[in-house]
C-alpha positions as CSV (number, residue, x, y, z in Angstrom):
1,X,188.7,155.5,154.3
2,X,186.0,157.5,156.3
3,X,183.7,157.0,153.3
4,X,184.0,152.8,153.8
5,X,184.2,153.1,157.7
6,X,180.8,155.2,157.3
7,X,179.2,152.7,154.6
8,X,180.1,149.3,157.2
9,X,178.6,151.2,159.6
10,X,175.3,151.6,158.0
11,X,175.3,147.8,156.8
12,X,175.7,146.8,160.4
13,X,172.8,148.6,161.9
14,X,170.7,147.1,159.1
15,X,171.6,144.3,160.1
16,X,171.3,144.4,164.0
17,X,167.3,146.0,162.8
18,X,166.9,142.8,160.8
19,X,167.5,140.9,163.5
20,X,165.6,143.1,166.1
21,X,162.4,142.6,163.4
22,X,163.2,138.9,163.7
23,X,163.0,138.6,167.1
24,X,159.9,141.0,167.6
25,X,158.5,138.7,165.2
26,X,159.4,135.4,167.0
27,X,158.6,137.0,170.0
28,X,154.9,137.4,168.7
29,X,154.7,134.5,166.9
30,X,155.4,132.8,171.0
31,X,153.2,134.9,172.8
32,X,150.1,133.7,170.6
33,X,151.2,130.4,170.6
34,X,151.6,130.6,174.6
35,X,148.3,132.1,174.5
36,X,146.5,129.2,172.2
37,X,147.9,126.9,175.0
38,X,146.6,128.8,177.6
39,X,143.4,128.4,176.0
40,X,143.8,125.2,175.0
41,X,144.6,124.2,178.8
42,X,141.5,125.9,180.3
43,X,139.7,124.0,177.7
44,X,141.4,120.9,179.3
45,X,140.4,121.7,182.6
46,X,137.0,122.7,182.1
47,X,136.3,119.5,180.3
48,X,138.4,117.6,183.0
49,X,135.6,119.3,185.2
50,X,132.6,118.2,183.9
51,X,133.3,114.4,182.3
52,X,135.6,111.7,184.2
53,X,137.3,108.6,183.3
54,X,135.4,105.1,184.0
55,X,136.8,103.8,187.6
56,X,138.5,100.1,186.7
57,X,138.6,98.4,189.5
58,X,141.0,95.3,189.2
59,X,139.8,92.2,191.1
60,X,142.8,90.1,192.1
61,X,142.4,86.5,192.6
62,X,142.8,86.3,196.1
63,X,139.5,84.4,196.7
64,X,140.3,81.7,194.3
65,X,137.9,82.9,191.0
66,X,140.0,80.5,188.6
67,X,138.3,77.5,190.7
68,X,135.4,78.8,192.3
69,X,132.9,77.2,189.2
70,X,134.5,73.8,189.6
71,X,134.5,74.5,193.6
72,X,130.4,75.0,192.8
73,X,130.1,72.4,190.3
74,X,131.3,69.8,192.8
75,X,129.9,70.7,195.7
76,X,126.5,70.9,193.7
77,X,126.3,68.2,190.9
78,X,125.3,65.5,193.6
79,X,122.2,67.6,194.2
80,X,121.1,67.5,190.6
81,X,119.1,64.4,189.7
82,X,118.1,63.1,186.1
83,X,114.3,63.0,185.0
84,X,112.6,60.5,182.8
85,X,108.8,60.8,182.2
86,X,106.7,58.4,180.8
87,X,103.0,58.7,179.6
88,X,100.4,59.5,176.9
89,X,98.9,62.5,175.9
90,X,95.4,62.6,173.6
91,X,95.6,63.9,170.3
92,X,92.9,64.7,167.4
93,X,93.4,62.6,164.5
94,X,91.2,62.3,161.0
95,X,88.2,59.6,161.5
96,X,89.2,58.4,157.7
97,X,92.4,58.8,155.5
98,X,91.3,62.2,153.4
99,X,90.0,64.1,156.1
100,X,92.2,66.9,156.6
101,X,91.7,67.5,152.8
102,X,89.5,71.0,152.8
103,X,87.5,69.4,150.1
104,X,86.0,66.1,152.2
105,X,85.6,68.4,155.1
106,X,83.1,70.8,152.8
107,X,81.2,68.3,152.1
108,X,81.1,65.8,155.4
109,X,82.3,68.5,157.9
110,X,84.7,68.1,160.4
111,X,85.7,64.6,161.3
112,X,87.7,63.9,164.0
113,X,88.7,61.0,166.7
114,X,90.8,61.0,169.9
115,X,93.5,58.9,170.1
116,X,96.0,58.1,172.7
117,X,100.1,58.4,172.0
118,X,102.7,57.5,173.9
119,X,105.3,59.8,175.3
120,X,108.7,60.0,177.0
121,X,110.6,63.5,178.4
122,X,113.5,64.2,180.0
123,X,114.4,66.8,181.8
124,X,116.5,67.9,185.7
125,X,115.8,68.4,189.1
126,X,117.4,69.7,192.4
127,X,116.9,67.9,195.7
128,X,115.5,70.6,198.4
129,X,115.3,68.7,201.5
130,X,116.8,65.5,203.3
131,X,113.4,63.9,203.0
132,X,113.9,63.8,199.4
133,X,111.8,66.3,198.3
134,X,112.9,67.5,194.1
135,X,111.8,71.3,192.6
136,X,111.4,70.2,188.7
137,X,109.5,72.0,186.4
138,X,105.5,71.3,185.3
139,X,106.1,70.4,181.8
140,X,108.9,68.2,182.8
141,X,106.2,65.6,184.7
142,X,103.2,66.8,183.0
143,X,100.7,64.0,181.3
144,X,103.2,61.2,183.5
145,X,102.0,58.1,184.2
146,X,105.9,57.1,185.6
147,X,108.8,59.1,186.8
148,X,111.9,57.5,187.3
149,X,114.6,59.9,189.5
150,X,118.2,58.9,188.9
151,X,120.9,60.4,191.2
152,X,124.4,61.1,191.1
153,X,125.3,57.8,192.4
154,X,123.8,56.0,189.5
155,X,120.9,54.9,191.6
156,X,117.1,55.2,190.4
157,X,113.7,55.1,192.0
158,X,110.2,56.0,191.1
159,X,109.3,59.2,191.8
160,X,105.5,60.3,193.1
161,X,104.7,63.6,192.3
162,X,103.7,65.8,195.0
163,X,101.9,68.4,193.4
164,X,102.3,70.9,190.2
165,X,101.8,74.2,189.7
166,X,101.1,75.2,185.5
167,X,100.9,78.8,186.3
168,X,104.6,79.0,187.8
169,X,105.2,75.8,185.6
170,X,107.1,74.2,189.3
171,X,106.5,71.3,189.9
172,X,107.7,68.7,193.5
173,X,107.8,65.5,193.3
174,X,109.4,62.9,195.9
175,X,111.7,60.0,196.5
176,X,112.9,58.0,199.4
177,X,115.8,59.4,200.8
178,X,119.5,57.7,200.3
179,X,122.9,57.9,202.5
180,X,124.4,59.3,199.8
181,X,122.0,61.8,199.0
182,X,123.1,65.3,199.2
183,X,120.7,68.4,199.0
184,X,120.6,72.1,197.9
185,X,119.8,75.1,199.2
186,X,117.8,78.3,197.9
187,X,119.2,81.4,197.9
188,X,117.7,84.8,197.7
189,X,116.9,85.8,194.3
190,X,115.8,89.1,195.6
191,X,119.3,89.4,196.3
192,X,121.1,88.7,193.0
193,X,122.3,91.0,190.4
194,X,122.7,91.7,187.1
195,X,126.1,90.7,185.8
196,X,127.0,87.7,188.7
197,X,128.5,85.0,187.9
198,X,125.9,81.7,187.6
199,X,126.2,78.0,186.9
200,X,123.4,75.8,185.4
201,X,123.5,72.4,185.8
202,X,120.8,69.7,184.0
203,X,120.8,67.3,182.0
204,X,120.8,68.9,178.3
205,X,119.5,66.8,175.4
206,X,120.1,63.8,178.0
207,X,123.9,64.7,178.7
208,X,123.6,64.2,182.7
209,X,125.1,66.5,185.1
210,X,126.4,68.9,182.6
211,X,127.6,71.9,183.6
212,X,127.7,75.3,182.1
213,X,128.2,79.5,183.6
214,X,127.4,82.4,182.7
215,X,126.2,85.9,183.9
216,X,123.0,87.3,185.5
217,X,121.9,89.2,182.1
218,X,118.6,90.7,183.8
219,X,115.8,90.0,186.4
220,X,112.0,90.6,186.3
221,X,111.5,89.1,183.2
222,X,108.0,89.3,182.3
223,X,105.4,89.6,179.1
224,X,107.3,86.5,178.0
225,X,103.7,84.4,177.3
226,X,105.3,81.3,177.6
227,X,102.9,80.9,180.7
228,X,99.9,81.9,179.0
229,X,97.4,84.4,180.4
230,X,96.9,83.3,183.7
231,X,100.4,82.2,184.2
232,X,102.9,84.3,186.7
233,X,106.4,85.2,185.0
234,X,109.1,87.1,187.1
235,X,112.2,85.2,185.2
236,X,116.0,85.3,185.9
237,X,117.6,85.9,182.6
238,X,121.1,84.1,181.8
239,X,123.7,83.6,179.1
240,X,124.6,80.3,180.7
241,X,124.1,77.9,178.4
242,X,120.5,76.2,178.8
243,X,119.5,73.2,176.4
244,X,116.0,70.9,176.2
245,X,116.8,68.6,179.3
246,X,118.5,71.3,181.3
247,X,114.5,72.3,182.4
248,X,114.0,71.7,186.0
249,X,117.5,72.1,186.6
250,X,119.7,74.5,189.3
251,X,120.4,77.9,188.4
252,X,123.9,78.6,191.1
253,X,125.1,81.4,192.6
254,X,129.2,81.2,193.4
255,X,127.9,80.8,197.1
256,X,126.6,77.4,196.4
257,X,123.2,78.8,196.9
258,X,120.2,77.9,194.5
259,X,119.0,81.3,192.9
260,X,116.6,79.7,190.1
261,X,114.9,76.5,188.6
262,X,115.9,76.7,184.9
263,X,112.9,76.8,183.2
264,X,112.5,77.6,179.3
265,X,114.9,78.9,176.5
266,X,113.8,81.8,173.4
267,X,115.6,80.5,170.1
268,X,114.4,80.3,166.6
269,X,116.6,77.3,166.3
270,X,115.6,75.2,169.8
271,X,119.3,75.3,171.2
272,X,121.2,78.1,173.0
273,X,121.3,81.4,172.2
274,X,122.1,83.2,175.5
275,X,118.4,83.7,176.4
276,X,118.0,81.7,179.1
277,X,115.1,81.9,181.6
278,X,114.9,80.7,185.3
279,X,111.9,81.1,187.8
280,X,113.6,82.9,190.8
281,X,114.5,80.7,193.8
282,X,111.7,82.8,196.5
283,X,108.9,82.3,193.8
284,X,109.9,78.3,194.1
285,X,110.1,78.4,197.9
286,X,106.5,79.9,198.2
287,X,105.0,77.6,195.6
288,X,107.4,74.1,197.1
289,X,106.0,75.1,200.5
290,X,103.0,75.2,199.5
291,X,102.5,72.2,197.2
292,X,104.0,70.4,200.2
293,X,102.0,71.6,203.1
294,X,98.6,71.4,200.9
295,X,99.1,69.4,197.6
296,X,98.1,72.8,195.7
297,X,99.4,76.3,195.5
298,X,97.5,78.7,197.9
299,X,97.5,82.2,196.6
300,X,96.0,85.6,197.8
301,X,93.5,87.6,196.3
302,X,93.1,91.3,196.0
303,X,90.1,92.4,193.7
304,X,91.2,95.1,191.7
305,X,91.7,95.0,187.6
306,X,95.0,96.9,187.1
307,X,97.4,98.6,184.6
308,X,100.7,99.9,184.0
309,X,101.4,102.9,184.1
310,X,102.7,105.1,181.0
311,X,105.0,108.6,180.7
312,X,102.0,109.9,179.3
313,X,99.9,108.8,181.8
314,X,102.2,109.4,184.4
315,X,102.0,113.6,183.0
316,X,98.0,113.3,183.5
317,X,98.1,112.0,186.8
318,X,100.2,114.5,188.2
319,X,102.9,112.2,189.2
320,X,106.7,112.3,188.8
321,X,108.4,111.8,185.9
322,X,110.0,108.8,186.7
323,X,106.9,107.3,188.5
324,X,106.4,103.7,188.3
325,X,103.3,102.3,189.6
326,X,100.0,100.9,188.2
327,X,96.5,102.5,188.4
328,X,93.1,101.0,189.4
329,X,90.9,100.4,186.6
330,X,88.3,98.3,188.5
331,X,87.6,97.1,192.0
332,X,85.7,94.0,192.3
333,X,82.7,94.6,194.8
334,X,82.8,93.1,198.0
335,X,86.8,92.1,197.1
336,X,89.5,92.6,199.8
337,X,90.1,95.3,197.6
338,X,87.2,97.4,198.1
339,X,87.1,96.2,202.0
340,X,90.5,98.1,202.4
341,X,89.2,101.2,200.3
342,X,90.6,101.4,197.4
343,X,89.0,103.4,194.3
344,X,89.1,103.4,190.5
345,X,91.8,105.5,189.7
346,X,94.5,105.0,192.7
347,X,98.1,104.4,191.5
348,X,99.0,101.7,193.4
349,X,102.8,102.8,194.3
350,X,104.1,100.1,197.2
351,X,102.5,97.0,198.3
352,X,103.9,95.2,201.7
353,X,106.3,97.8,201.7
354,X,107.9,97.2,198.5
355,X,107.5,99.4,195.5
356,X,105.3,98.3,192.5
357,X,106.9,98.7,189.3
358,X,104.7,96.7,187.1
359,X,100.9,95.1,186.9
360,X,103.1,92.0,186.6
361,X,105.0,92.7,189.8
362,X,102.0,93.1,191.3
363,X,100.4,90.0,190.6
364,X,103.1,87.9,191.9
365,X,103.6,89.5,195.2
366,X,99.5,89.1,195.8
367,X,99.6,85.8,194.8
368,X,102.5,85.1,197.1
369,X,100.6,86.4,199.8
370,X,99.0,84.2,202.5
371,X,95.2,84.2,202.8
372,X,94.4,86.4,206.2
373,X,97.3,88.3,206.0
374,X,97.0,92.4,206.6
375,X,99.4,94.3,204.1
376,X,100.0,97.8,204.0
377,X,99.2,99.7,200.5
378,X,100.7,103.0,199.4
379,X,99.1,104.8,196.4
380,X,98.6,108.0,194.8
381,X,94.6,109.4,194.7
382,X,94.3,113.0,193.0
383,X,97.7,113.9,193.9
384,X,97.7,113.1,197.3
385,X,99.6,109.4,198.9
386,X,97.2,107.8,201.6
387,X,98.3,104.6,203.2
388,X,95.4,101.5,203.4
389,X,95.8,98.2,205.0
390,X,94.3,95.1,203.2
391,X,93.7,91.8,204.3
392,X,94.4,89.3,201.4
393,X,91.7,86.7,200.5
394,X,92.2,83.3,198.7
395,X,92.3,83.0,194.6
396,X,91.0,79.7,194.9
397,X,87.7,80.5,197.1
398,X,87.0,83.4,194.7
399,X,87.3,81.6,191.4
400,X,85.3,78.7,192.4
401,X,82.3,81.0,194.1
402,X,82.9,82.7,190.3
403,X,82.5,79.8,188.2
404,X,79.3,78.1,187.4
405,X,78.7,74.6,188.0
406,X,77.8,74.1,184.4
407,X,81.2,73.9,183.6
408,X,82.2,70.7,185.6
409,X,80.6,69.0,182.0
410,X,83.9,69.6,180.4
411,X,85.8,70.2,183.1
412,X,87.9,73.0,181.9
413,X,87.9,76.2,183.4
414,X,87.9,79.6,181.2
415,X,88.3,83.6,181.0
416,X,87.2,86.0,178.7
417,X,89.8,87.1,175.6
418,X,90.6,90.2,176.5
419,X,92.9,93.1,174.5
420,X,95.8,92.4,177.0
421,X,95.6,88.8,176.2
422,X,95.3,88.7,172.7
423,X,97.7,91.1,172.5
424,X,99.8,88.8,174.4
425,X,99.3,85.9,172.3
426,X,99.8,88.0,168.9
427,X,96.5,87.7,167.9
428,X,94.3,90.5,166.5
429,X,91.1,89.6,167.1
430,X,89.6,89.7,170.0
431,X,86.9,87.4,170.9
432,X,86.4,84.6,172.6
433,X,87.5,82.5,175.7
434,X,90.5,81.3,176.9
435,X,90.9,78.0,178.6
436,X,93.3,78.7,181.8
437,X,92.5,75.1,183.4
438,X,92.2,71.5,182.2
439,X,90.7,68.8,184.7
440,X,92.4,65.6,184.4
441,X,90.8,62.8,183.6
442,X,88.3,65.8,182.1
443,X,85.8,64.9,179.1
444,X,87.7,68.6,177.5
445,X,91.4,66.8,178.4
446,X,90.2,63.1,176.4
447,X,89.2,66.0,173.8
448,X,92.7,67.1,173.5
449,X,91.8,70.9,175.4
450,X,95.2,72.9,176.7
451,X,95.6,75.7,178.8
452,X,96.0,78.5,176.4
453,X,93.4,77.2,173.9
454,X,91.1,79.7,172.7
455,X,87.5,78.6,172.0
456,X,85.4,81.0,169.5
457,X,81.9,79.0,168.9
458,X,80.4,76.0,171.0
459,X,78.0,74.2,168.4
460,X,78.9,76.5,166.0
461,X,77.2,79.2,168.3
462,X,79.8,82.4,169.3
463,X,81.1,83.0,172.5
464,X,82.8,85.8,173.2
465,X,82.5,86.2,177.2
466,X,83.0,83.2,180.2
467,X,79.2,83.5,180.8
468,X,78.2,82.5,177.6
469,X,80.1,80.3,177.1
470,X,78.9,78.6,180.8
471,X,75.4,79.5,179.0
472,X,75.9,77.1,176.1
473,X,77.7,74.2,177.4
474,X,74.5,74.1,179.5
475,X,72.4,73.8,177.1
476,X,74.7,70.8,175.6
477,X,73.7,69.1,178.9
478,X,72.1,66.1,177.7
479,X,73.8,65.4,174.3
480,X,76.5,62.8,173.7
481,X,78.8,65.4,172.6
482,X,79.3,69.1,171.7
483,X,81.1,70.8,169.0
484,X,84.1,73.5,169.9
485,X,85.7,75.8,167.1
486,X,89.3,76.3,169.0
487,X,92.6,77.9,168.0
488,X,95.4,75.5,169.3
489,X,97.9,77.0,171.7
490,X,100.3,75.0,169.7
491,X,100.3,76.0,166.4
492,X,98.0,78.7,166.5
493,X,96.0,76.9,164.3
494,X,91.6,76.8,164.3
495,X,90.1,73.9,164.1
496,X,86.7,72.5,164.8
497,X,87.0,69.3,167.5
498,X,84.1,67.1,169.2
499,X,83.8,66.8,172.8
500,X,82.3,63.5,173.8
501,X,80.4,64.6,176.8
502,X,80.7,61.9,180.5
C-alpha cells in the first residue's frame, strides 16, 4: 500500500514538471514573439515617420462641375465664328511631261514653270471686341484672296484682314459688327495650370461649333519647329480634342475666359492624339494689339546671341545646381544690349523681374517688349549678381538697317543656317540660308519661296552666309532670271527652281 502510494506520488510530480517545462516553454516561445512585435512595431513607426500617405482631397459638387462645360460651352459657342478662305498659291510644275524623270533632267537640266492653283481652307475664330474684331490663326487666312466669317446666327460677311503675324502664326481680321453678336474675353495664361479643366471649340474637319474638354497637360511648350527658326513658340499643351478646322479656334478656361488660340496638332495620322497645342491668350493680346494699333507686330530688341544653360555648364559657372538661366555668347555692338552693359559670358537670370528659364523664354518676353521701354536685368558675372537696366530697341528698325538693299530683287528676307537651326529642322548639314520672310506679290513668292526654305547655291554658286548670299543676287541684277538650289520646307526635299527676276 505505501509501496503504490509512494509510486503515484512520483508519477504526479512528473507530471506537474512536464507541465512546468511546458509552460516555461510557451512562456519563451511568447516573450520572442512579443518581442518580434515590438520590433516589428518600431519598424512601423519609424517608417510611419519618414514616408506618408498621398492627401485625397474629395471635391464635392457644390459648385455645379457636372454642368459647368455645357455652362461654358453656351455661354461661349456664340463667340466662335466659322472660317472659309479662298485663294491661290504658286507652285513649281515640270515645263514638259518627262521632266521630273532624273534622266531628262541630266541631259536638259532642270526645267520648271510657275503655275497658279486654286485653294480653299477652313478653319475658327473668336470674336475679341464689340467692334468685330476676330484672333484666327496665320495659316488659316494665309495666300487669301476672300474670307467669308459665318457666325453663330447663321449670318455671313466678308471678312478684311487686319494684319498677320507668321512668327506667332495670329492672325486679326475684321467684320461689321451685328446685334446678335457676342464677344470673348482673354484670360491670363500666366495664370493657368497644369491639370485644369479646358474646352476647345472650332470648327473640326468643317463640323461647326463643335465642342470638346480636356486638361491643361503642360505650358511653355517650345523647340516644337512648327514656327520655323525665326518663329516664337510658348504653347499651351491640351488633351482636348483638336482636329484640322479647330485652328484659330478658343482654348476655355471654366471661368469663361479665353486662355489660348488653338493653333496646331502633333500626330503621325493628322487627327487627335491628345497633343494639342495653343498660343497662350497674353502672347495673342500683345500681338492683336498690336496688329490693330499699327497693321504689324512691333517687337523689342535686345542685341545679345544667347544660350541655355546646361547642369554641366551650370557646375563651370559656379552656379547652383538647380540654376536655370541662359549665358551671353555675343553682344551685338552698339545694341541696347551693350548700351545697358552687358558682357560675353553673363547668365542672364531675371528679365523685367521675371525669371529666365530658357533662351526661348527669353525671346518672347523681348519681343513682347515695347520699343523705349527701361527693363531691369538680373544676371550672374564670375559669381557675382549685378543688376542693369536696359532700354529695349525695335526688331524691325534693326533688321532693316541689317539687310542690304540688294535683296528687295527677290524680295525675301534671309539668315544664316546655323547648328541651332539645323538642328532644329533635323538636318545635318549645315550650310546655307534660311528664308525667314516672303514679300507678297515678291518675284521669290511667284517663284514658289516659303519661310523655312533653305537655299544652298544661287546660280549654282554656294552660299553659306546672308552676306553672300546678298553678294550674289546682286550680281544677278540685270538678268531675266536667277537659278536657286533650295530644300523645301515641305517635304524636305532639294530641288533647283528659276526665279524670274521684276
Amino acid at each position: 500500500m505505501k509501496v503504490t502510494e509512494k509510486k503515484s506520488r512520483l508519477e504526479g510530480e512528473m507530471r506537474s514538471g512536464v507541465k512546468r517545462t511546458y509552460l516555461f516553454i510557451a512562456a519563451a516561445v511568447i516573450g520572442m514573439l512579443l518581442v518580434f512585435a515590438g520590433a516589428g512595431n518600431r519598424a512601423e513607426k519609424q517608417a510611419s515617420a519618414q514616408s506618408s500617405p498621398a492627401e485625397v482631397v474629395v471635391i464635392k459638387d457644390e459648385s455645379g462641375f457636372t454642368t459647368a462645360i455645357s455652362s461654358i460651352a453656351e455661354a461661349m459657342i456664340p463667340t466662335v465664328v466659322h472660317i472659309d478662305i479662298t485663294g491661290t498659291v504658286v507652285q513649281q510644275a515640270p515645263a514638259f511631261p518627262f521632266g521630273n524623270d532624273p534622266f531628262f533632267r541630266d541631259f536638259f537640266g532642270p526645267q520648271q514653270r510657275q503655275q497658279r492653283v486654286p485653294i480653299r481652307a477652313l478653319g475658327s475664330g473668336v470674336i475679341i471686341s464689340a467692334d468685330g474684331y476676330i484672333i484666327t490663326n496665320n495659316h488659316v487666312v494665309a495666300n487669301a484672296e476672300e474670307i467669308t466669317v459665318e457666325l453663330y446666327d447663321g449670318t455671313t460677311q466678308k471678312a478684311t484682314l487686319v494684319g498677320a503675324d507668321p512668327n506667332t502664326d495670329l492672325a486679326v481680321v475684321k467684320i461689321e459688327p451685328t446685334s446678335n453678336m457676342r464677344y470673348a474675353t482673354l484670360g491670363d495664361s500666366d495664370a493657368v495650370k497644369v491639370g485644369e479643366w479646358v474646352v476647345a471649340i472650332g470648327s473640326p474637319r468643317g463640323l461647326d461649333w463643335t465642342v470638346t474638354a480636356g486638361i491643361v497637360s503642360a505650358k511653355n511648350r517650345s523647340e516644337i519647329g512648327a514656327l520655323g527658326p525665326a518663329g516664337y513658340e510658348d504653347f499651351i499643351q491640351t488633351d482636348a480634342s483638336i482636329n484640322p478646322g479647330n485652328s484659330g479656334g478658343p482654348l476655355i478656361n471654366l471661368r469663361g475666359e479665353v486662355i489660348g488660340i488653338n493653333s496646331l496638332i502633333v500626330s503621325a495620322s493628322m487627327g487627335s492624339e491628345g497633343l494639342g497645342f495653343a498660343i497662350p491668350s497674353n502672347i495673342a493680346k500683345d500681338i492683336s494689339r498690336s496688329l490693330i494699333e499699327h497693321g504689324k507686330v512691333v517687337r523689342g530688341y535686345l542685341g545679345v546671341n544667347i544660350q541655355d544653360i546646361t547642369p554641366e555648364m551650370a557646375r563651370g559657372l559656379k552656379l547652383e545646381k538647380d540654376a536655370r538661366g541662359v549665358i551671353v555668347t555675343d553682344v551685338v555692338p552698339g545694341s541696347p544690349a551693350e548700351k545697358a552693359g552687358l558682357e560675353q559670358g553673363d547668365v542672364i537670370l531675371q528679365y523685367d523681374e521675371k525669371r529666365v528659364e530658357s533662351v526661348a523664354k527669353l525671346r518672347n518676353m523681348a519681343a513682347a517688349t515695347a520699343p523705349g521701354q527701361r527693363v531691369k536685368i538680373a544676371v550672374s558675372r564670375e559669381g557675382k549678381e549685378l543688376e542693369l537696366f536696359l532700354t529695349a530697341g525695335e526688331l524691325a528698325r534693326t533688321q532693316e538697317k541689317r539687310r542690304p538693299a540688294e535683296n528687295d530683287l527677290l524680295g525675301v528676307s534671309v539668315d544664316t543656317v546655323t547648328p541651332q537651326i539645323a538642328k532644329q529642322l533635323g538636318i545635318r548639314r549645315v550650310a546655307g540660308v534660311i528664308v525667314t520672310e516672303v514679300i507678297p506679290g515678291s518675284a521669290g513668292e511667284s517663284a514658289g519661296l516659303q519661310r523655312g526654305d533653305i537655299i544652298y547655291r544661287v546660280n549654282n554658286s554656294k552660299v553659306d552666309s546672308a552676306d553672300e548670299f546678298d553678294r550674289r543676287i546682286a550680281e544677278a541684277k540685270g538678268q531675266d532670271n536667277v537659278m536657286l538650289l533650295v530644300r523645301d520646307v515641305q517635304s524636305g526635299n532639294s530641288r533647283y527652281i528659276t526665279v524670274t527676276l521684276k
